[in-house]
C-alpha angles and dihedrals in degrees: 000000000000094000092059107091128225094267086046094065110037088060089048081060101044093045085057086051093060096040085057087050098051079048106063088041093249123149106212092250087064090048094045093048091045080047090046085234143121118275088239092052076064100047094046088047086056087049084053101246111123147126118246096250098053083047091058089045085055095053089044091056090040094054098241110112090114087067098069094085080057093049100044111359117211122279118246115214105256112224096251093056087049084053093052099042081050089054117183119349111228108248094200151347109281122236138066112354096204102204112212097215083059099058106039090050100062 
């Protein structure tokens, strides 16, 4: 899949949008109206030309939003970023450090 390019893909999305569409026996008027969008929200979204949340609109009135952990599942923490978000561990108090040897010698 590295060799598809950005515009590849998106229509390859939005091709899979209107075949669930057809699929569901749906006209894009009835998909736009259930997405509370314009019909050609809906045309340009099968071209492959649309903006996330209308995408999302789309998959709510579709019925597939179940489908987005299958799309893209949900990212663990790796270990180095939790190191990072935890930033330096504090070593000590701050403040006057009273050193025993100092004191008993005087």
């Amino acid at each position: 899949m590295n060799s598809v390019t950005a515009t590849a893909l998106a229509e390859e999305i939005g091709d899979r949008l209107k075949q669930a569409r057809l699929n569901r026996d749906l006209t894009q008027s009835e998909v736009a109206e259930l997405a509370g969008i314009a019909r050609k929200t809906v045309l340009n979204a099968e071209k492959g030309k649309v903006q996330l949340n209308i995408m999302i609109a789309i998959l709510m009135a579709l019925d597939l939003t179940e489908h987005i952990d299958l799309f893209l599942p949900k990212q663990e923490i790796s270990p180095l970023q939790q190191a990072k978000l935890q930033g330096k561990k504090r070593q000590r108090a701050s403040g006057q450090r009273s050193n025993k040897n100092e004191e008993t010698s005087e």
